[in-house]
One Martini backbone bead per residue (centre of mass of N, CA, C, O) as a GRO file, in nm:
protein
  359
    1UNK     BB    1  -1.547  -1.363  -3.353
    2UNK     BB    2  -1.698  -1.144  -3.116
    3UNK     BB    3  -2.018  -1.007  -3.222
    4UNK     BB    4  -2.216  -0.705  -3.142
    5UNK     BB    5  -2.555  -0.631  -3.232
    6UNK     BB    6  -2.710  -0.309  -3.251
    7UNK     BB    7  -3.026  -0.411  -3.354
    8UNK     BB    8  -3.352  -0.542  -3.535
    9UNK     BB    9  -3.312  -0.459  -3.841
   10UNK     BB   10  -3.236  -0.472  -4.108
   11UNK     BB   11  -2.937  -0.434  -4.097
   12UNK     BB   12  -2.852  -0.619  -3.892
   13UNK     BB   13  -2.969  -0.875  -4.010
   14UNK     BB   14  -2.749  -0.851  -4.263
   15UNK     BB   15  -2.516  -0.876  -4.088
   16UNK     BB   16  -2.563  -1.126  -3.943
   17UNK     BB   17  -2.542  -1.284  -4.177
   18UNK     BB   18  -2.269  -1.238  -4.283
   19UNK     BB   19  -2.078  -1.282  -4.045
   20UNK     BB   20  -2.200  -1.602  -4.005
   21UNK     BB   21  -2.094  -1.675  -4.296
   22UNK     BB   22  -1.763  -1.589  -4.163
   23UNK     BB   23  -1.770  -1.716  -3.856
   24UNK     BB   24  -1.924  -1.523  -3.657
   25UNK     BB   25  -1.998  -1.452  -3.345
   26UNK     BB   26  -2.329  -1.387  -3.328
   27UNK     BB   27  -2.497  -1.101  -3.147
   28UNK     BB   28  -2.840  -1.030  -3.152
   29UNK     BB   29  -2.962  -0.675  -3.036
   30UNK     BB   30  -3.301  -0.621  -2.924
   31UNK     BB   31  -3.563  -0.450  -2.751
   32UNK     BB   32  -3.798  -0.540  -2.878
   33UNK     BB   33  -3.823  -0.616  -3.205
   34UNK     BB   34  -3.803  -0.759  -3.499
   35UNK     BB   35  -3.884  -0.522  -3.714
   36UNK     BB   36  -4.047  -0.275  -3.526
   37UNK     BB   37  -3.966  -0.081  -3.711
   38UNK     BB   38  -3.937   0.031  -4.020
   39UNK     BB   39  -3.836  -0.260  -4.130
   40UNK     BB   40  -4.181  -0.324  -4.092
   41UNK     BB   41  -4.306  -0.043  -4.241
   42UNK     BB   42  -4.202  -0.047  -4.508
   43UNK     BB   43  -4.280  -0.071  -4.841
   44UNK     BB   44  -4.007  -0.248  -4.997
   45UNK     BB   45  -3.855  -0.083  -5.252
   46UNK     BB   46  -3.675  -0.134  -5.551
   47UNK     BB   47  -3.374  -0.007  -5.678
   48UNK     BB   48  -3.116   0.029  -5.917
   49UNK     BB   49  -3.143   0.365  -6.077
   50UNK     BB   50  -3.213   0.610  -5.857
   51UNK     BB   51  -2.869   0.656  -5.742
   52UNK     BB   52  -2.787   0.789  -5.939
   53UNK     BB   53  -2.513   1.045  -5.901
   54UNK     BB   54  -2.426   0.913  -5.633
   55UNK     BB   55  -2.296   0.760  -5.332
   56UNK     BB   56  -2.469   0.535  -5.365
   57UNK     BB   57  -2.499   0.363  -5.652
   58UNK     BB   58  -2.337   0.117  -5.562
   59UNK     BB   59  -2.492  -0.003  -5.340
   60UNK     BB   60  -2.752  -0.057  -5.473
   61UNK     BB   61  -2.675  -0.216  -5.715
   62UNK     BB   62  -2.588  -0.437  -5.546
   63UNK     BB   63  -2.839  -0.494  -5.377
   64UNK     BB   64  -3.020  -0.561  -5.611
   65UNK     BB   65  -2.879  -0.835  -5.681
   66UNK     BB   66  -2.907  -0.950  -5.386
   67UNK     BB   67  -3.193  -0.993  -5.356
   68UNK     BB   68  -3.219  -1.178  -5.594
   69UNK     BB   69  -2.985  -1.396  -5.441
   70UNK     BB   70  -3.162  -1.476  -5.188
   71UNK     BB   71  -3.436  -1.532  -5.324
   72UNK     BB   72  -3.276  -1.802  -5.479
   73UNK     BB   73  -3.188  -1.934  -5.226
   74UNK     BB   74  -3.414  -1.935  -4.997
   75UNK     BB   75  -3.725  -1.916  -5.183
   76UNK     BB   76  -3.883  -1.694  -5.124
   77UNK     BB   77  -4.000  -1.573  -4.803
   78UNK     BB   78  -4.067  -1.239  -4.904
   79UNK     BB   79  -4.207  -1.150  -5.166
   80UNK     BB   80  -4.027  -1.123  -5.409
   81UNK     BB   81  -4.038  -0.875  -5.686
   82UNK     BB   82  -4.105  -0.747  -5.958
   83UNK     BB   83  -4.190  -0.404  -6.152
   84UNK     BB   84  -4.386  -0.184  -6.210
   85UNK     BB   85  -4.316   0.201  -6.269
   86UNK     BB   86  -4.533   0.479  -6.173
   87UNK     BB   87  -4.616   0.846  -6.279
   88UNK     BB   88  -4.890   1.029  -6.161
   89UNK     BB   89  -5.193   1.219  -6.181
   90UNK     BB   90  -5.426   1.446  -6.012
   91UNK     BB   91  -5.664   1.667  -6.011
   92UNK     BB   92  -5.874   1.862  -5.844
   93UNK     BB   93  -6.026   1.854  -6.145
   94UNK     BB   94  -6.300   1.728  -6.334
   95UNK     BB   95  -6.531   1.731  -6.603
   96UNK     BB   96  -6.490   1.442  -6.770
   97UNK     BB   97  -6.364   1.207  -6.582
   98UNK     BB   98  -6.098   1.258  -6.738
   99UNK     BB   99  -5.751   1.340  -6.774
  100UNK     BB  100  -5.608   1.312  -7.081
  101UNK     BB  101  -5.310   1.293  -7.059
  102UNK     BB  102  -5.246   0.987  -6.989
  103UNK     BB  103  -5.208   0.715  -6.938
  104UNK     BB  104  -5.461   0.421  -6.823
  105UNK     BB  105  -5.512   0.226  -6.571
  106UNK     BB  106  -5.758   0.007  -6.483
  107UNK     BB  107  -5.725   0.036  -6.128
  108UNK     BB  108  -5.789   0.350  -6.181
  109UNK     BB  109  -5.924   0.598  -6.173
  110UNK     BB  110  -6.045   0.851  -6.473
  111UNK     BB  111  -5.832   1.102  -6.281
  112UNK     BB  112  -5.570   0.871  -6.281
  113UNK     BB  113  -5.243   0.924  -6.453
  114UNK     BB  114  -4.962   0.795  -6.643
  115UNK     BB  115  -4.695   0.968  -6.744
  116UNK     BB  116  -4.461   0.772  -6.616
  117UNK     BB  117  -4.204   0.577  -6.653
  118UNK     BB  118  -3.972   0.428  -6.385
  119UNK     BB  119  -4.025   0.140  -6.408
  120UNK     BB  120  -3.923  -0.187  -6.445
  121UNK     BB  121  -3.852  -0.533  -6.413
  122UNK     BB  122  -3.526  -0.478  -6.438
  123UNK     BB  123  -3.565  -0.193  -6.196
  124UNK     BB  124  -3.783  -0.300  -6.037
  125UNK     BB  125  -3.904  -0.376  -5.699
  126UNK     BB  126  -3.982  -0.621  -5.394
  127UNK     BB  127  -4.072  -0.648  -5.029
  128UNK     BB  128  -4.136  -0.772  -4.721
  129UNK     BB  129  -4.003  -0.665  -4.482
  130UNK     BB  130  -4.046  -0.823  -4.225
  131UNK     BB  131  -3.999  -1.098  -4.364
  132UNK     BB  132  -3.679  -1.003  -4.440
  133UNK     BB  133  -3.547  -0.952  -4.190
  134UNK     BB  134  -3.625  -1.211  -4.050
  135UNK     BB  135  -3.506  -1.423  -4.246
  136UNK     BB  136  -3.220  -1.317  -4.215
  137UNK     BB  137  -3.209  -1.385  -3.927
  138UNK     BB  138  -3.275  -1.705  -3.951
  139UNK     BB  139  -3.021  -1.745  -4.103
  140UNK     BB  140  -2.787  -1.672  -3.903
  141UNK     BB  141  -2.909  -1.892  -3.665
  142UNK     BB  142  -2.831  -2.115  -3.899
  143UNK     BB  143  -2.521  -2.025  -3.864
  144UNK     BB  144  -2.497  -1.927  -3.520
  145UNK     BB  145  -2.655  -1.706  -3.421
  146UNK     BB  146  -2.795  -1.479  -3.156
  147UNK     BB  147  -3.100  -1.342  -2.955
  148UNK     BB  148  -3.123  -1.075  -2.731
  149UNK     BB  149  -3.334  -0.934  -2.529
  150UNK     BB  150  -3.248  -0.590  -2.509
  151UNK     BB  151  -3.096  -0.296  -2.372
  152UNK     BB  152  -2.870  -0.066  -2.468
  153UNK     BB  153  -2.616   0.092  -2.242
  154UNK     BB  154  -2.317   0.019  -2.337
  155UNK     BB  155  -1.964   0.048  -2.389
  156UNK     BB  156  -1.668  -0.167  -2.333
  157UNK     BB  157  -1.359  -0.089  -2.214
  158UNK     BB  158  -1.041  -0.140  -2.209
  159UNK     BB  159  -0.801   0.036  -1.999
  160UNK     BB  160  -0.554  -0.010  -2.148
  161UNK     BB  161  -0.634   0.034  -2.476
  162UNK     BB  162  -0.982   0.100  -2.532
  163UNK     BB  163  -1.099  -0.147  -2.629
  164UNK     BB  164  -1.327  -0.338  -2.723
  165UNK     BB  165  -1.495  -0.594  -2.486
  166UNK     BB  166  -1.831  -0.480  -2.459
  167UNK     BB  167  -2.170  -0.486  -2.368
  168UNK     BB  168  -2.424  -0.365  -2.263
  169UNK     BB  169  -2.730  -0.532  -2.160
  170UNK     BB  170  -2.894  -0.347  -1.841
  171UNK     BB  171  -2.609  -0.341  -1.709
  172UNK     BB  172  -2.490  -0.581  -1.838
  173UNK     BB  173  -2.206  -0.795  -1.973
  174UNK     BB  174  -2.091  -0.832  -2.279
  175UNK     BB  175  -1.873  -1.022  -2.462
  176UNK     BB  176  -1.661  -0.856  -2.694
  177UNK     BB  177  -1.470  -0.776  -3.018
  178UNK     BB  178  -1.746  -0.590  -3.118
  179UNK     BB  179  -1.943  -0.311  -3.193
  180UNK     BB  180  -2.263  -0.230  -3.338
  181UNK     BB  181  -2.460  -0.004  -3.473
  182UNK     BB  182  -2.838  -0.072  -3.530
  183UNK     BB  183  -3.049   0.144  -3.423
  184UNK     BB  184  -3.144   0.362  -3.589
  185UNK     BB  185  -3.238   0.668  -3.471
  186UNK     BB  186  -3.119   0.541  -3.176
  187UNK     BB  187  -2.794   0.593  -3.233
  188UNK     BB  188  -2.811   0.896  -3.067
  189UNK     BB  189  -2.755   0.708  -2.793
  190UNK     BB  190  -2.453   0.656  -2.838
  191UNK     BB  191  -2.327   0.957  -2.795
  192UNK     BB  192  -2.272   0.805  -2.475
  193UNK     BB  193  -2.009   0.643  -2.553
  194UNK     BB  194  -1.938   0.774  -2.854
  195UNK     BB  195  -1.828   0.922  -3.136
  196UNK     BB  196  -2.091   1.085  -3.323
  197UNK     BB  197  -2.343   1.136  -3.597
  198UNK     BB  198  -2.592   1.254  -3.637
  199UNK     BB  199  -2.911   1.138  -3.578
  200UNK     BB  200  -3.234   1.107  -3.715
  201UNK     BB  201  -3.622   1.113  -3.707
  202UNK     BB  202  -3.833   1.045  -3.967
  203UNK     BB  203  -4.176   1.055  -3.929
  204UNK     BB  204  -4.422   0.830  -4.066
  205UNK     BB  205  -4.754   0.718  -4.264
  206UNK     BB  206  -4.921   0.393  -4.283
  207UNK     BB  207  -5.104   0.136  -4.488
  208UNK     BB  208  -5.307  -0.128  -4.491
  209UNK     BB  209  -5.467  -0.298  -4.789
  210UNK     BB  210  -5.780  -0.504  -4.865
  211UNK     BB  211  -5.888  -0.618  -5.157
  212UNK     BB  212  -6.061  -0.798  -5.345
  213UNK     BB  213  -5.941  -0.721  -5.564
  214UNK     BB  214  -5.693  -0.743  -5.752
  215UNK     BB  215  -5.343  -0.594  -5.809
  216UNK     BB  216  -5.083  -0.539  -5.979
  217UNK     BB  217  -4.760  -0.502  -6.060
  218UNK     BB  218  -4.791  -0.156  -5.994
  219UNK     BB  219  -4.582   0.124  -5.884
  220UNK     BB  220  -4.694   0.425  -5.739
  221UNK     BB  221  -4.634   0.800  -5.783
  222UNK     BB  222  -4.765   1.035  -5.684
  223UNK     BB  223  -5.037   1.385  -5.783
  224UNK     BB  224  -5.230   1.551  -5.577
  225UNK     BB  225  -5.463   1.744  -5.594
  226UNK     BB  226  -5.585   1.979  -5.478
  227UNK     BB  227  -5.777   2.273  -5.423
  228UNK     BB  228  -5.610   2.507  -5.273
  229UNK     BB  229  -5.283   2.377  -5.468
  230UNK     BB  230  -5.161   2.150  -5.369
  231UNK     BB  231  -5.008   1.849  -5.258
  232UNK     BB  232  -5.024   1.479  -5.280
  233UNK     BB  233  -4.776   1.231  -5.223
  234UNK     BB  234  -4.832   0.906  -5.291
  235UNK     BB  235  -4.742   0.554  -5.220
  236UNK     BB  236  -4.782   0.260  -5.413
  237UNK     BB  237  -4.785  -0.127  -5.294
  238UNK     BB  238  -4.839  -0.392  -5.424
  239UNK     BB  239  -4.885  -0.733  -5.321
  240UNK     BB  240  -4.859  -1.063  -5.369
  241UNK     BB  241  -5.101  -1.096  -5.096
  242UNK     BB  242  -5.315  -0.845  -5.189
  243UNK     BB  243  -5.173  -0.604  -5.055
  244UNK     BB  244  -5.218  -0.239  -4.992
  245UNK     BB  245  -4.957  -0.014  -4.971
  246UNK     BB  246  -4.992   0.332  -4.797
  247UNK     BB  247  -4.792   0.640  -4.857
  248UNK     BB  248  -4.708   0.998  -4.802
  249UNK     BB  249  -4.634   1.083  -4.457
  250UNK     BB  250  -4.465   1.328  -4.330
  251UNK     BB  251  -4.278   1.411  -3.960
  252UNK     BB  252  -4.154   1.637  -3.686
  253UNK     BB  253  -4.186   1.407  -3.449
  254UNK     BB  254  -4.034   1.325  -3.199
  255UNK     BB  255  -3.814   1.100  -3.041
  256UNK     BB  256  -3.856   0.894  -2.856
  257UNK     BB  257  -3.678   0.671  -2.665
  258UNK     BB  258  -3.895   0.443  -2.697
  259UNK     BB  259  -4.006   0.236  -2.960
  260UNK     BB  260  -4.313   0.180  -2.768
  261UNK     BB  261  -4.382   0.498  -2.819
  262UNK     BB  262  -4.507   0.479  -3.083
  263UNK     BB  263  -4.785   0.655  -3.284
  264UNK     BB  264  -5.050   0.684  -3.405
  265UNK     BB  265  -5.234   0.846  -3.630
  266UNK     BB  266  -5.573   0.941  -3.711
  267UNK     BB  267  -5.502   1.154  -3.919
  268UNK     BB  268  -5.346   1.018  -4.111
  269UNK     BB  269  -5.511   0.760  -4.160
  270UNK     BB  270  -5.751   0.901  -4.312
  271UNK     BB  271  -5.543   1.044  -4.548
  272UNK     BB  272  -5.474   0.814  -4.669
  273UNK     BB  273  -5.798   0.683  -4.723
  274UNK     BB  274  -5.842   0.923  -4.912
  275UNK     BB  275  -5.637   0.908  -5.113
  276UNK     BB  276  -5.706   0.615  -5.225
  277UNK     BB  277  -5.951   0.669  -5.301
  278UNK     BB  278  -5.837   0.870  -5.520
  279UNK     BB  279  -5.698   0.659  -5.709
  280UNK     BB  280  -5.936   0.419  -5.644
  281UNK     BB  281  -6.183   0.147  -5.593
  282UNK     BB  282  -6.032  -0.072  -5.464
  283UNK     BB  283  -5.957   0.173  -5.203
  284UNK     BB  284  -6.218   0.238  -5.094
  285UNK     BB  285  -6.307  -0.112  -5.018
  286UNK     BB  286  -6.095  -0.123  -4.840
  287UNK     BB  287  -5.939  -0.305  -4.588
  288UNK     BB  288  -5.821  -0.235  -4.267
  289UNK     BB  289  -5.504  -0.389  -4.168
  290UNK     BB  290  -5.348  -0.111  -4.099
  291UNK     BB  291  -5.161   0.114  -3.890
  292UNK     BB  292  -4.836   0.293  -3.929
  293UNK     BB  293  -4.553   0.398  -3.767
  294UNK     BB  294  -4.241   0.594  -3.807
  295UNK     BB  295  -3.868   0.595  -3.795
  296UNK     BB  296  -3.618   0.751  -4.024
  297UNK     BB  297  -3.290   0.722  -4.064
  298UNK     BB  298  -3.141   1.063  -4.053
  299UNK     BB  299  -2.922   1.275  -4.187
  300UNK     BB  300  -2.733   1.578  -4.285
  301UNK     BB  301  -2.633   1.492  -4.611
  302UNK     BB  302  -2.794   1.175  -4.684
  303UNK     BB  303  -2.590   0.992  -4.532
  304UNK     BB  304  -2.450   0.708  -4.413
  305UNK     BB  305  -2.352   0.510  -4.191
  306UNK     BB  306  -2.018   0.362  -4.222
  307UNK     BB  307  -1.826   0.200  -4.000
  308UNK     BB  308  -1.560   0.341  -3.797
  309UNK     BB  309  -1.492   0.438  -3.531
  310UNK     BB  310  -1.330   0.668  -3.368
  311UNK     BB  311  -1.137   0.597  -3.105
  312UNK     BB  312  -1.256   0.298  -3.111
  313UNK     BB  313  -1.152   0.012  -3.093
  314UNK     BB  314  -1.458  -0.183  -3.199
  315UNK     BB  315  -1.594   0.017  -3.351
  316UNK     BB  316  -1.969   0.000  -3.517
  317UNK     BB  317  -2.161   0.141  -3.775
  318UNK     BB  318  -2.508   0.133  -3.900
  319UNK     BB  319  -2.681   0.398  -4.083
  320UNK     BB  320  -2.872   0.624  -4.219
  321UNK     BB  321  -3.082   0.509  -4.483
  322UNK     BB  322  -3.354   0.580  -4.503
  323UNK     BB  323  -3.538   0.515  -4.775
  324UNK     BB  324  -3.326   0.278  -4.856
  325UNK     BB  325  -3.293   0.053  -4.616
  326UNK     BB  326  -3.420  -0.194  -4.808
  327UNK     BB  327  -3.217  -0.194  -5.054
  328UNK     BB  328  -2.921  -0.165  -4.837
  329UNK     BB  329  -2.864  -0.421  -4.659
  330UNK     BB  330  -2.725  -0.600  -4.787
  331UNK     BB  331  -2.465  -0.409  -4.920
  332UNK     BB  332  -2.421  -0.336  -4.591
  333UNK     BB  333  -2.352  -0.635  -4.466
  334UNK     BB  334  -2.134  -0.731  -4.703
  335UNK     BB  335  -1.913  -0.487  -4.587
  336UNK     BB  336  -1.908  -0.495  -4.318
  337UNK     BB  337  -1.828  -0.791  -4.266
  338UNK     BB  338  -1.542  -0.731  -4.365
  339UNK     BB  339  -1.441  -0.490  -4.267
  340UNK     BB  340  -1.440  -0.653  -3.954
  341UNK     BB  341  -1.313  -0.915  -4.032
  342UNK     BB  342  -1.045  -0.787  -4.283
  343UNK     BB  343  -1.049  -0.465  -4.315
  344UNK     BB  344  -1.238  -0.446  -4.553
  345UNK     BB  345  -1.438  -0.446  -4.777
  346UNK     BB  346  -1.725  -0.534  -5.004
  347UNK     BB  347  -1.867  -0.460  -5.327
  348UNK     BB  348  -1.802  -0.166  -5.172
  349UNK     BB  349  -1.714   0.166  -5.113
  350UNK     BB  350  -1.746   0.342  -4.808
  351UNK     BB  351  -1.611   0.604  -4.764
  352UNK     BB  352  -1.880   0.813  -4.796
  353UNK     BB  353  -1.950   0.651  -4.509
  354UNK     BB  354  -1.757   0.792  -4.286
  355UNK     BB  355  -1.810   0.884  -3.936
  356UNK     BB  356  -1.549   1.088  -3.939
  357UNK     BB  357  -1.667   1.330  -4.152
  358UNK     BB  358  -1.838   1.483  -3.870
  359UNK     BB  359  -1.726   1.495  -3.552
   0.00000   0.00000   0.00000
C-alpha cells in the first residue's frame, strides 16, 4: 500500500516509522525541515497519568510505555530518560532570603521552593525532541520508507469514485493509495482540499540554555511572583547533555502561511532570560545556546485529530495534539498505522479523536 504523510513533525515521523514497520510503501513529504516547527523545539516532557480523567487517558498511557520500549529498543539515542517533577513557588519579595514555604532543590534561589512532587521516575520522563523525531525518521527509511522535501498543494481524487489516488506536491501528482495530513497547525490549509474541523496555532518562546555546572534531572513547572501581582508560570527541562530548556510563554500571534516566516521576539527571549535568572544562580550565568518560537497545533475542543476523513476515502489526518504532541506521537503513530493498513486502529480507541466529530 503506498501511502504519503504530508508533515515532517513528530506526528508524521511517528505513523512514518509505524507504516513502513507494517511493509507500507511510506513517502514522508515535509516542506521545509524534519523537525522544523514544534518538533524540534518543544519541552521534549513525558508524563504517565497527568490525562488522567480526560479522553487523552489511554493515548498517554500507551505512548509512555511505548517511548521507554523505542529508547531500548533503538540504543536511545534522543536522550530518553525518566526523571523527577516539582512545582515551585517564589514570591515576588523574600524579607528573609528564604522562601520558608517548602523543600528547597539545592540548585535553585533560596528564595525558590517546591510545594509539590508531581512526578517521579515512575510517572514522568523526558526525549530531546528534534533528535526523537529525527530517528524516529531514520528508522521509518530503514525499514523503506523515503523523504521528499517539497509544498503539498493539493490532494489527488479518481474521478469516477472519488477515493483518493495521491497528492501534489508543488503542483505534479504523486501517487498513493492514502494521503495523512500530519501537518501540525498548516493542517488548516488541508481545508482547501477536504471537509476538516478547524486546526488553529498557539505560538510559545523558548531558550536553551547552557550552564558550566550540571544540574539534575529535575523538571520545574513554577509560579514566579511579580511585583505587580501577577505570575509567570515557566517551565524548566534539564536534559541529559547539560543544556536547559526554559519555556513558558505563549501569544496568539497569527500563524503565517510558510513555517520558514516564523520569527523569534527578542523581548521574549529577554523575559525568559530575566525568569531563568530568578530560578537559578547557575541559569543566571548560562550561555544562551538558541532562542526558538514555534506553533502548537491546537483545536476548539482541545482533543486531536485522528482517523478518516468523512467523504474522501483514503483521506486521514492526525493532527491538534497541542502540548502532548511528543508525548502522544508514538501510540499516535501506531494507532493510525493499524488504522490505515487493516481498519482498525491498535493499542488505543481512536473514537473521541474522529475527524467528522465537527464538521
Amino acid at each position: 500500500m503506498r501511502i504519503a504523510i504530508c508533515g515532517g513533525g513528530v506526528i508524521g515521523a511517528s505513523l512514518a516509522y509505524y507504516l513502513s514497520l507494517g511493509g507500507a510503501d511510506v513517502v514522508l513529504i515535509e516542506r521545509d525541515q524534519i523537525a522544523g516547527g514544534a518538533s524540534g523545539k518543544s519541552g521534549g516532557f513525558l508524563a504517565l497519568d497527568w490525562c488522567d480523567g480526560s479522553a487523552l487517558a489511554q493515548l498517554a498511557r500507551r505512548s509512555f510505555a511505548l517511548h521507554e520500549e523505542l529508547a531500548e529498543t533503538f540504543g536511545n539515542p534522543w536522550g530518553y530518560r525518566r526523571l523527577d517533577t516539582y512545582g515551585a513557588f517564589a514570591p515576588a519579595t523574600s524579607t528573609s532570603g528564604e522562601s520558608g514555604r517548602a523543600d528547597h532543590r539545592v540548585w535553585l534561589n533560596k528564595s525558590v521552593a517546591t510545594y509539590r512532587q508531581l512526578g517521579t521516575v515512575s510517572t514522568t520522563a523526558q526525549v530531546t525532541p528534534d533528535a526523537f523525531t529525527r530517528g524516529m525518521v531514520d528508522q521509518a527509511v530503514m525499514r523503506g520508507a523515503s523523504v521528499q522535501i517539497g509544498q503539498v498543494t493539493g490532494i489527488i481524487q479518481d474521478q469516477g469514485s472519488g477515493r483518493v489516488s495521491g497528492v501534489e506536491i508543488g503542483g505534479r501528482p504523486h501517487e498513493a493509495d492514502a494521503v495523512v495530513i500530519t501537518m501540525g497547525p498548516w493542517s488548516a490549509q488541508a481545508r482547501h482540499w477536504m471537509p476538516m474541523r478547524d486546526v488553529l496555532g498557539l505560538m510559545g518562546h523558548s531558550v536553551l540554555l547552557k550552564p558550566t555546572t550540571s544540574i539534575p534531572a529535575e523538571a520545574l513547572f513554577l509560579e514566579l511572583e511579580r511585583q505587580d501581582g501577577s505570575s509567570d508560570t515557566p517551565e524548566v527541562f534539564p536534559r541529559p547533555d547539560g543544556t536547559v530548556y526554559v519555556c513558558g510563554l505563549s501569544t496568539n500571534a497569527v500563524l503565517p502561511d510558510d513555517p520558514r516566516e516564523v520569527r523569534t521576539d527578542p523581548k521574549s527571549t529577554s523575559r525568559l532570560r530575566t525568569m531563568a535568572a530568578a530560578i537559578s544562580p547557575l541559569l543566571a550565568d548560562a550561555e544562551l545556546l538558541a532562542a526558538h518560537a514555534c506553533y502548537r497545533p491546537v483545536t476548539r475542543d482541545g482533543l486531536p485529530l485522528m482517523g478518516a476523513v468523512p467523504h474522501i476515502d483514503g483521506a486521514f489526518v492526525a493532527t491538534g495534539h497541542s502540548v502532548w504532541g511528543m508525548l502522544n506521537a508514538p501510540a499516535s503513530g501506531e494507532a493510525m498505522a493499524a488504522l490505515i493498513l487493516k481498519g482498525q486502529s491498535s493499542g488505543v480507541d481512536l473514537t473521541p479523536f474522529d475527524p467528522g466529530r465537527a464538521v
